[in-house]
N, CA, C and O atoms as a GROMACS GRO file, in nm:
protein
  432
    1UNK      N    1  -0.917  -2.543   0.821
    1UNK     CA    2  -0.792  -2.521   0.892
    1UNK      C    3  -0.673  -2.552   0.801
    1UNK      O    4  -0.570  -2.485   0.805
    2UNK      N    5  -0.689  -2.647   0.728
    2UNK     CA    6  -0.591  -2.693   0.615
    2UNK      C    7  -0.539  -2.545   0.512
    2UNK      O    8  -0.432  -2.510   0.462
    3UNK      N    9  -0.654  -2.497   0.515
    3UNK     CA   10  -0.633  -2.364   0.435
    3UNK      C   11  -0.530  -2.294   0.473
    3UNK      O   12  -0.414  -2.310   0.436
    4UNK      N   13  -0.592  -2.174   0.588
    4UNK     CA   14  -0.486  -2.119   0.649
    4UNK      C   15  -0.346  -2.186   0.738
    4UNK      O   16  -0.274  -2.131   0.822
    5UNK      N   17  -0.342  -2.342   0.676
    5UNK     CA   18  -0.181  -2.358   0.736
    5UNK      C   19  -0.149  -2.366   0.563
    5UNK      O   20  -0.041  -2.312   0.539
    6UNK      N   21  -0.197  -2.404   0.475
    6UNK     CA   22  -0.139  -2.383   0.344
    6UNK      C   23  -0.107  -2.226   0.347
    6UNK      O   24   0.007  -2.196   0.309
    7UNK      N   25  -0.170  -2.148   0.377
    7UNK     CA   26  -0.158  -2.008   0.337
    7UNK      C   27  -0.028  -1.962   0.441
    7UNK      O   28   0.069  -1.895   0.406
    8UNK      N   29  -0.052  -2.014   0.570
    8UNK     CA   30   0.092  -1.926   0.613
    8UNK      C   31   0.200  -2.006   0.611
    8UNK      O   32   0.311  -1.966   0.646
    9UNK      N   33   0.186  -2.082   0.585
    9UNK     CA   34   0.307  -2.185   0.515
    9UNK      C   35   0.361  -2.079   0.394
    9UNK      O   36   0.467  -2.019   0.377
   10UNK      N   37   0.254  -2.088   0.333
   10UNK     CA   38   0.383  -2.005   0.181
   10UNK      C   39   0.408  -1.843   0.211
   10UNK      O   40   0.497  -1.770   0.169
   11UNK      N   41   0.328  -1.822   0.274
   11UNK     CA   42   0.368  -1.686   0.346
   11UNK      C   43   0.534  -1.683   0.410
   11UNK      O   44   0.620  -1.605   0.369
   12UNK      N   45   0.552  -1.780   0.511
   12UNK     CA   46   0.679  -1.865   0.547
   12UNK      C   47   0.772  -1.802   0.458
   12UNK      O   48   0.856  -1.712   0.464
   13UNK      N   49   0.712  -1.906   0.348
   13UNK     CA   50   0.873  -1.961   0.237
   13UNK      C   51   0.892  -1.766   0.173
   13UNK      O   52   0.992  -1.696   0.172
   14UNK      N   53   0.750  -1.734   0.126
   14UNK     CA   54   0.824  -1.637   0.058
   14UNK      C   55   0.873  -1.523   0.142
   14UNK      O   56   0.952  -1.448   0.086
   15UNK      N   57   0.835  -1.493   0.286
   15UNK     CA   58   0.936  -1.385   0.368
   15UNK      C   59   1.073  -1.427   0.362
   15UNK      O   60   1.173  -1.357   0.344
   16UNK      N   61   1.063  -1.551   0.379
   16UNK     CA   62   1.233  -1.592   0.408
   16UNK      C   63   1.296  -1.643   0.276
   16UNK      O   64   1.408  -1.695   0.277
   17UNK      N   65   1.218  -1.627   0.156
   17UNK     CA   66   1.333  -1.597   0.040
   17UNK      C   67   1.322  -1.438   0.000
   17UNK      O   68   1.423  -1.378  -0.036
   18UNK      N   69   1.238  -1.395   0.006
   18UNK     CA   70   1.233  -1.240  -0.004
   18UNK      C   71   1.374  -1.150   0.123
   18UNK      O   72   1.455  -1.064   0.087
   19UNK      N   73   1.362  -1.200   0.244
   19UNK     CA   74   1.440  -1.194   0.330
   19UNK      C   75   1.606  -1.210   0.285
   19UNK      O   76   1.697  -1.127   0.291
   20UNK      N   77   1.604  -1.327   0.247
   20UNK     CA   78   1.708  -1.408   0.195
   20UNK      C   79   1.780  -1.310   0.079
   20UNK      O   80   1.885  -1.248   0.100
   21UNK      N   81   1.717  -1.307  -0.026
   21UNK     CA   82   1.737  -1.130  -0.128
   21UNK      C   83   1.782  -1.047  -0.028
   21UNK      O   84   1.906  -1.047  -0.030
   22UNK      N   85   1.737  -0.976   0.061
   22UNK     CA   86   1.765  -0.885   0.156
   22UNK      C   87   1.905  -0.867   0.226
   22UNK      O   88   1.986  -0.774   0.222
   23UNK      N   89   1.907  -0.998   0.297
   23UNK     CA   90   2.026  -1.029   0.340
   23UNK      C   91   2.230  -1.031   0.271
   23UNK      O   92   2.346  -1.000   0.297
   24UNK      N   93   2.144  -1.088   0.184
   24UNK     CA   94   2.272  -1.079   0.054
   24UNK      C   95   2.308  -0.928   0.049
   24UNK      O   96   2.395  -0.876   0.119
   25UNK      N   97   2.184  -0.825  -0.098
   25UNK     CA   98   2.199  -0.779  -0.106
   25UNK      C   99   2.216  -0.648  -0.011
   25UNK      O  100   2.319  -0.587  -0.037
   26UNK      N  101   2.161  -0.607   0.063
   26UNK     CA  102   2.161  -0.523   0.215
   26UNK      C  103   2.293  -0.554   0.296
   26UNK      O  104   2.388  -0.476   0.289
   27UNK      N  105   2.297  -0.649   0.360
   27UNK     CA  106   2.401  -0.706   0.459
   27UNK      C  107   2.509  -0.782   0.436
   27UNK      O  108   2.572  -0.850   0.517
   28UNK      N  109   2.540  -0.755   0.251
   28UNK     CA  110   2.620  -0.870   0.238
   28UNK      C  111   2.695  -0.953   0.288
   28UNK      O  112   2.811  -0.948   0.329
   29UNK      N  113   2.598  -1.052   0.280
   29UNK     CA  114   2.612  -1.222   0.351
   29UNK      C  115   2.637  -1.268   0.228
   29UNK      O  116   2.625  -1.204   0.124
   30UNK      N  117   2.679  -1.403   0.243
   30UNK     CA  118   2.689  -1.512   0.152
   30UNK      C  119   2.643  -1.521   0.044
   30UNK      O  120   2.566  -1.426   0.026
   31UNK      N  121   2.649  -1.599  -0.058
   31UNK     CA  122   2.594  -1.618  -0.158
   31UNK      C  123   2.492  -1.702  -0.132
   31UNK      O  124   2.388  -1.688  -0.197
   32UNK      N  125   2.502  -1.791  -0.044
   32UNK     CA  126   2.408  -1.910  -0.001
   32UNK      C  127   2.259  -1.821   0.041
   32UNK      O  128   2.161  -1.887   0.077
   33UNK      N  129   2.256  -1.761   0.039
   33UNK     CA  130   2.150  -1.667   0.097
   33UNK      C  131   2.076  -1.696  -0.074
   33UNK      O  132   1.970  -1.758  -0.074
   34UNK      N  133   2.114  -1.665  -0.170
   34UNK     CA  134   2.074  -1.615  -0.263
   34UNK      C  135   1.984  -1.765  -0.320
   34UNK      O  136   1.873  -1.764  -0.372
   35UNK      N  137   2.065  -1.884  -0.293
   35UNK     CA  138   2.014  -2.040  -0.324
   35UNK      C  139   1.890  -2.037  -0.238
   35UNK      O  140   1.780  -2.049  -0.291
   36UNK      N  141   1.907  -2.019  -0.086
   36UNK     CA  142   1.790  -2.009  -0.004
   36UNK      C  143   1.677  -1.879  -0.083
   36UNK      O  144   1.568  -1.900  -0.137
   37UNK      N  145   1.704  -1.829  -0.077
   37UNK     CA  146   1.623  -1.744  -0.137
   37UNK      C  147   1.517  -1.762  -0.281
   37UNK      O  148   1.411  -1.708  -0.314
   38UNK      N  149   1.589  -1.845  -0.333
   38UNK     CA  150   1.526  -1.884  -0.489
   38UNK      C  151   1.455  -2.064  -0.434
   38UNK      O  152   1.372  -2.127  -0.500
   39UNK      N  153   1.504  -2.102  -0.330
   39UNK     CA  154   1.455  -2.268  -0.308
   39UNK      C  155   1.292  -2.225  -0.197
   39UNK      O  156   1.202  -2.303  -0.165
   40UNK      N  157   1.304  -2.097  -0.167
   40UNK     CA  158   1.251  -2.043  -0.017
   40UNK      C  159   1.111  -2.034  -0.160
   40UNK      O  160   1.005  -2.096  -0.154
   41UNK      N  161   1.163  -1.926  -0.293
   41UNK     CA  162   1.039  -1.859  -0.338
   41UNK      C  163   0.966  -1.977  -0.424
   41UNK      O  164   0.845  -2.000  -0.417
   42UNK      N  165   1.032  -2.027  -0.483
   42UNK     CA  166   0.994  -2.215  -0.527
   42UNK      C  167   0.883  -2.333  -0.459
   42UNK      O  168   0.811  -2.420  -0.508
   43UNK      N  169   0.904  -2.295  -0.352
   43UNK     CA  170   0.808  -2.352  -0.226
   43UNK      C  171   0.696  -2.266  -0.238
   43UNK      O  172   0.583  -2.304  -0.270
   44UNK      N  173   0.728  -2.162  -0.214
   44UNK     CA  174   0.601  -2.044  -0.195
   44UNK      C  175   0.523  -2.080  -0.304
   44UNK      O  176   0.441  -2.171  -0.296
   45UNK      N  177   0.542  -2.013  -0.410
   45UNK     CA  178   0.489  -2.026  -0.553
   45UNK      C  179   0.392  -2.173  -0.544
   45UNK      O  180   0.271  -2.172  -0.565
   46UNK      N  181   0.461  -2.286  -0.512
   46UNK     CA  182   0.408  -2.425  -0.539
   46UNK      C  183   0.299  -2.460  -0.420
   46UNK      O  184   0.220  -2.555  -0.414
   47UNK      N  185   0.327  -2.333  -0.313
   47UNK     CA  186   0.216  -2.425  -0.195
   47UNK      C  187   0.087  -2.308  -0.199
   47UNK      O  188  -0.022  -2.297  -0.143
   48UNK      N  189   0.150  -2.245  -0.278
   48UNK     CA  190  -0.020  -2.143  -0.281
   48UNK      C  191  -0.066  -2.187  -0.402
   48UNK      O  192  -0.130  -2.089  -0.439
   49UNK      N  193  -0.072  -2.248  -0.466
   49UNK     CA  194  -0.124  -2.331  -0.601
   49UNK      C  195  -0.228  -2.456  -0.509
   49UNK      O  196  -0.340  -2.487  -0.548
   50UNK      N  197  -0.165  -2.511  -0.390
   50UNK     CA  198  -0.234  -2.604  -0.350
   50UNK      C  199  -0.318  -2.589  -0.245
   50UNK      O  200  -0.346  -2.688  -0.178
   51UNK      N  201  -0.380  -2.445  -0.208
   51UNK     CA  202  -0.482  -2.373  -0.174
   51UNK      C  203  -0.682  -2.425  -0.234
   51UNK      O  204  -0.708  -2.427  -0.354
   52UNK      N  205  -0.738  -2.442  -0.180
   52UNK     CA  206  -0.889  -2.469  -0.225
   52UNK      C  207  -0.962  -2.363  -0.242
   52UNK      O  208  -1.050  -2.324  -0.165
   53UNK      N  209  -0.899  -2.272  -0.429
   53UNK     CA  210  -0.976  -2.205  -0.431
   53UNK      C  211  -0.980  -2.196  -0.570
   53UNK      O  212  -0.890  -2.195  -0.653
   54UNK      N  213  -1.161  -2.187  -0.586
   54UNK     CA  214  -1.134  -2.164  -0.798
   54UNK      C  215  -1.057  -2.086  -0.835
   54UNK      O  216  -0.959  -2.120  -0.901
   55UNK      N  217  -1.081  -1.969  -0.804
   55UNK     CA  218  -0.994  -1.859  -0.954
   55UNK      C  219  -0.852  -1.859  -0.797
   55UNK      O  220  -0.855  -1.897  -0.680
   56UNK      N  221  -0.742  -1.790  -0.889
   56UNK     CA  222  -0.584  -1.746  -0.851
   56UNK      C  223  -0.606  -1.604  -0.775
   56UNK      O  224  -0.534  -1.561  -0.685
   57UNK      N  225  -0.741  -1.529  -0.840
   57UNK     CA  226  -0.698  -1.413  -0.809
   57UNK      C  227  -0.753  -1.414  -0.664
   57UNK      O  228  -0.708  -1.356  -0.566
   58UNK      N  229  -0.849  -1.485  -0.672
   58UNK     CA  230  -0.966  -1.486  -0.499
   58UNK      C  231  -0.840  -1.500  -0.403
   58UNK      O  232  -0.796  -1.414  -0.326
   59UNK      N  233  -0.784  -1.647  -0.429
   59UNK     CA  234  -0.670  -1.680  -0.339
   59UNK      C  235  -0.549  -1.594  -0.312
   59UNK      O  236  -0.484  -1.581  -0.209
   60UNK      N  237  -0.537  -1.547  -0.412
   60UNK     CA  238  -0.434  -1.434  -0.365
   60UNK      C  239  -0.433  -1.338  -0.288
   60UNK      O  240  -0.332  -1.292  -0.234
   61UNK      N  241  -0.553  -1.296  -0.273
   61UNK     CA  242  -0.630  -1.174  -0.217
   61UNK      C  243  -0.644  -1.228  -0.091
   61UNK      O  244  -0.614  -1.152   0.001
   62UNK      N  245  -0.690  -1.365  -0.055
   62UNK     CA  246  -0.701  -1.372   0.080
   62UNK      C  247  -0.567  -1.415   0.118
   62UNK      O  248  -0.549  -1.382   0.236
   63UNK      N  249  -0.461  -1.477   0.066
   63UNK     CA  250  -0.329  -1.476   0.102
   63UNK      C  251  -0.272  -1.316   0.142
   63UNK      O  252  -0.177  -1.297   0.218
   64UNK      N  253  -0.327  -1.240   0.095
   64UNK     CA  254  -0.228  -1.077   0.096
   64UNK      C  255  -0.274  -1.047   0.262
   64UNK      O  256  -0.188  -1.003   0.338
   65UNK      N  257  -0.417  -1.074   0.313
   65UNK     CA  258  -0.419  -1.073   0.432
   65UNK      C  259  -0.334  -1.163   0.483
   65UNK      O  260  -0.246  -1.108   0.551
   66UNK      N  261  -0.326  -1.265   0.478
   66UNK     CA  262  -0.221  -1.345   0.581
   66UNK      C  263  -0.080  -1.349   0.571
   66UNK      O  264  -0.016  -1.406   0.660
   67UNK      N  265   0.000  -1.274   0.437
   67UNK     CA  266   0.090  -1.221   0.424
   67UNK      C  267   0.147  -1.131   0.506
   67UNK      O  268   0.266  -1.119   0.533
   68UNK      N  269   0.034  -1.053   0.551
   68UNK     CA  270   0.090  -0.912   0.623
   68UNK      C  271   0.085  -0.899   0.766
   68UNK      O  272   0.130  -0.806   0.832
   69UNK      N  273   0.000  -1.042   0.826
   69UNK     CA  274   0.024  -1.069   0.982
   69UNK      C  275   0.155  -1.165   0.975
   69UNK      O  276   0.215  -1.199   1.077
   70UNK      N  277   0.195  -1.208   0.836
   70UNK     CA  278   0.285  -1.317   0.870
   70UNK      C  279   0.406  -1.210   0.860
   70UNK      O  280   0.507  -1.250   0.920
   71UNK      N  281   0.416  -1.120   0.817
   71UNK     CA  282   0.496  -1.052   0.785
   71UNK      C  283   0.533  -0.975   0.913
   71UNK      O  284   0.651  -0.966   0.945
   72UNK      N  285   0.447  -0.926   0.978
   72UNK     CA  286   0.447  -0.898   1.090
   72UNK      C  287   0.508  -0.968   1.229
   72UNK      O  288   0.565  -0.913   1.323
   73UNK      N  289   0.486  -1.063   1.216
   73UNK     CA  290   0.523  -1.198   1.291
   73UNK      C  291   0.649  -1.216   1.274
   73UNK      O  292   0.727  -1.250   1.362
   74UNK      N  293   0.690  -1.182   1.102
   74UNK     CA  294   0.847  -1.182   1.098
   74UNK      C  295   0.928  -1.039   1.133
   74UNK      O  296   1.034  -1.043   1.196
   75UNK      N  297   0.891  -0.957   1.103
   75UNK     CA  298   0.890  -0.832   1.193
   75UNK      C  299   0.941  -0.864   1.350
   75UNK      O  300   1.053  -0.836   1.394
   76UNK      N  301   0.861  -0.913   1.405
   76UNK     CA  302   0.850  -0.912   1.585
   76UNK      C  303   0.951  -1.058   1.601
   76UNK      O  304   1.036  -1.071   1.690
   77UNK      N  305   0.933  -1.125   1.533
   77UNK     CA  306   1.030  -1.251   1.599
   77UNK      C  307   1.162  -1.304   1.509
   77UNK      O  308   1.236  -1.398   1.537
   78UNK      N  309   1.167  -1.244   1.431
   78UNK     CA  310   1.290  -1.269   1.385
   78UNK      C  311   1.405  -1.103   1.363
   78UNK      O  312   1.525  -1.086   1.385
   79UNK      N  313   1.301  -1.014   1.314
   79UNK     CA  314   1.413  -0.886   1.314
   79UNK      C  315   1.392  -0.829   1.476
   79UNK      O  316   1.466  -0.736   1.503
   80UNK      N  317   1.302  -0.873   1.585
   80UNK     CA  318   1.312  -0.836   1.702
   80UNK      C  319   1.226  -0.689   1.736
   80UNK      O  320   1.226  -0.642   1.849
   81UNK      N  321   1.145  -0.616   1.608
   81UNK     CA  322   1.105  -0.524   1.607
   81UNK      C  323   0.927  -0.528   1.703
   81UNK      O  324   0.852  -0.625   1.695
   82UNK      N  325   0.904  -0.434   1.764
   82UNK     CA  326   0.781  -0.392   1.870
   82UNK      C  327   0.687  -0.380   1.700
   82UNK      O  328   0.710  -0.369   1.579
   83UNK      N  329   0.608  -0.386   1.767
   83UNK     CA  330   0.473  -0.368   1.656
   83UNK      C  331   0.434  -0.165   1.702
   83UNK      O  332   0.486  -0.108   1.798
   84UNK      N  333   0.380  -0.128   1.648
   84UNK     CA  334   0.302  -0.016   1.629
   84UNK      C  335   0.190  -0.031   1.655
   84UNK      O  336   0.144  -0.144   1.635
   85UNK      N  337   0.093   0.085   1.715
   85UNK     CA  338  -0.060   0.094   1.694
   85UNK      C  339  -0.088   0.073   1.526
   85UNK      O  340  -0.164  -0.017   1.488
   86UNK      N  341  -0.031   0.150   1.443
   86UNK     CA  342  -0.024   0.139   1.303
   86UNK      C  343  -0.052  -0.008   1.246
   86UNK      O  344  -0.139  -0.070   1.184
   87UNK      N  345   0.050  -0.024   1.290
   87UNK     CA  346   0.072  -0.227   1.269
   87UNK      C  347  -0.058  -0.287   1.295
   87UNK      O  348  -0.140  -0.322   1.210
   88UNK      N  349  -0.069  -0.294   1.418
   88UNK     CA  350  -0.188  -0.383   1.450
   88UNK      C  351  -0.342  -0.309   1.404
   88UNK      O  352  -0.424  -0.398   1.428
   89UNK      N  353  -0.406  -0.206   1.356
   89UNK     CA  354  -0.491  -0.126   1.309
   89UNK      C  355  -0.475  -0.172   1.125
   89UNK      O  356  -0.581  -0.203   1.071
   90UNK      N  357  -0.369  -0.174   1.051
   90UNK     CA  358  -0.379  -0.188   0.939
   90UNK      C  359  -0.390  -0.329   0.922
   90UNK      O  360  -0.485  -0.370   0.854
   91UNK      N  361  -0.298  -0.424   0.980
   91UNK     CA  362  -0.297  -0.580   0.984
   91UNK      C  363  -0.434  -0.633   1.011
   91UNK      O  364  -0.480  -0.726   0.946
   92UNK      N  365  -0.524  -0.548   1.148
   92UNK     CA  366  -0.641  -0.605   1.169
   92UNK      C  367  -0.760  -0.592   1.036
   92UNK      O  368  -0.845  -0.677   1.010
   93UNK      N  369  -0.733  -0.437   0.950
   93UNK     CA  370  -0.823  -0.459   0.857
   93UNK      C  371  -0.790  -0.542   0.762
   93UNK      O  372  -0.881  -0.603   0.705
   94UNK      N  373  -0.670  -0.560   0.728
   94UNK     CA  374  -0.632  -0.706   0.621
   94UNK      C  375  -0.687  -0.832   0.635
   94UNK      O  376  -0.743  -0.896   0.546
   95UNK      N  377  -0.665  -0.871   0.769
   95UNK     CA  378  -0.710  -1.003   0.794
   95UNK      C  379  -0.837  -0.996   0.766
   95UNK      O  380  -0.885  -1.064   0.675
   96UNK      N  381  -0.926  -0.894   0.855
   96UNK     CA  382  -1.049  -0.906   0.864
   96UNK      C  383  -1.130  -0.889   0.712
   96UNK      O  384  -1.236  -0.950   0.698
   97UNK      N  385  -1.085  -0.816   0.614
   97UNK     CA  386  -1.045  -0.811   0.447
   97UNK      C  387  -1.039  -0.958   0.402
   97UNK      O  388  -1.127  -1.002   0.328
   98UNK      N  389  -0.921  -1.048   0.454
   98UNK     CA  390  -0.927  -1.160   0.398
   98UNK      C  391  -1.047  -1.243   0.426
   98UNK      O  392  -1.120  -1.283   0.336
   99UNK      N  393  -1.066  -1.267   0.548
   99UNK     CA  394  -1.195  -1.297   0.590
   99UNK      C  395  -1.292  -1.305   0.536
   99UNK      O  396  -1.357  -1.410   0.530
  100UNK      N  397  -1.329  -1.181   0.477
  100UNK     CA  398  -1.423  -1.178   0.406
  100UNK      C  399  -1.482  -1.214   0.293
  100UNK      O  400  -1.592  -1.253   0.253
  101UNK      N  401  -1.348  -1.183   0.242
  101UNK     CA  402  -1.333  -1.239   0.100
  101UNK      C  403  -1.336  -1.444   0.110
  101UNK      O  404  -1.411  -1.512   0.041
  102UNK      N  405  -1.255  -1.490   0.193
  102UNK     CA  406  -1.288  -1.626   0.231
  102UNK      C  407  -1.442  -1.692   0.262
  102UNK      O  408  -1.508  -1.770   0.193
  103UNK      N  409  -1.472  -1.636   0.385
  103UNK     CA  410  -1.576  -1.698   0.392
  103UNK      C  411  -1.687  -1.652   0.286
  103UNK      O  412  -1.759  -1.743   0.245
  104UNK      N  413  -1.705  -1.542   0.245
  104UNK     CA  414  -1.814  -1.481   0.150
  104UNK      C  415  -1.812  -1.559   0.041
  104UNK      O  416  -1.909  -1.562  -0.035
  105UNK      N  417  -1.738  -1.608   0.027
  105UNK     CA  418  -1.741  -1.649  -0.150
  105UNK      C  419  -1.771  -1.849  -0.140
  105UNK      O  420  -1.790  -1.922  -0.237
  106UNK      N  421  -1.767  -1.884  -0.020
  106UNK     CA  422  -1.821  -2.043   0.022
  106UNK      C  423  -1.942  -2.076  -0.044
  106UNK      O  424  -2.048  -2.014  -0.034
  107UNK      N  425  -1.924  -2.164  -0.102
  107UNK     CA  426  -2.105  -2.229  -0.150
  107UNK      C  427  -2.161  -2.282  -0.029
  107UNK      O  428  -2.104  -2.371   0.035
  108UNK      N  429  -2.301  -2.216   0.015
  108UNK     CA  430  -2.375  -2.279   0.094
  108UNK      C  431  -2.379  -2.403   0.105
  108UNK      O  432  -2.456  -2.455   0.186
   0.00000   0.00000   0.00000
């Protein structure tokens, strides 16, 4: 369980400094957007390092699934947007993708 709150934790930081980019440049807002944005991707970067997994690339791969429900999540509750059949059909094979890749690769 520690896992996947490490994983959507940095999922978190990097929508909302990726976001944060967005905001500035798109909607020009503040500059402060741009500090959040670089303190937001700083976090990210540092809390998917502290993930329990040998190689970078495994972990990444199962992060990209939980990226894209988290992303989703930011989608529906922060820009206010309805999900799609699309949405939930591509998101379900990601996760279920990450999944796999997670549990499959466990030492007995």
């Amino acid at each position: 369980m520690k896992e996947f709150s490490l994983y959507f934790l940095a999922a978190f930081f990097e929508i909302l400094g990726c976001y944060s980019f967005w905001v500035y440049f798109r909607l020009d807002k503040s500059y402060w957007f741009l500090a959040l944005g670089l303190i937001s991707l700083i976090l990210f970067a540092y809390l998917l390092t502290k993930v329990n997994m040998q190689f970078a690339g495994r972990g990444y791969a199962v992060y990209g699934g939980i990226y894209v429900i988290s992303s989703l999540s930011w989608l529906y509750f922060v820009e206010k947007q309805d999900f799609n059949r699309w949405d939930l059909i591509g998101s379900s094979l990601c996760i279920f993708g990450a999944f796999v890749i997670l549990f499959g690769n466990q030492k007995v």
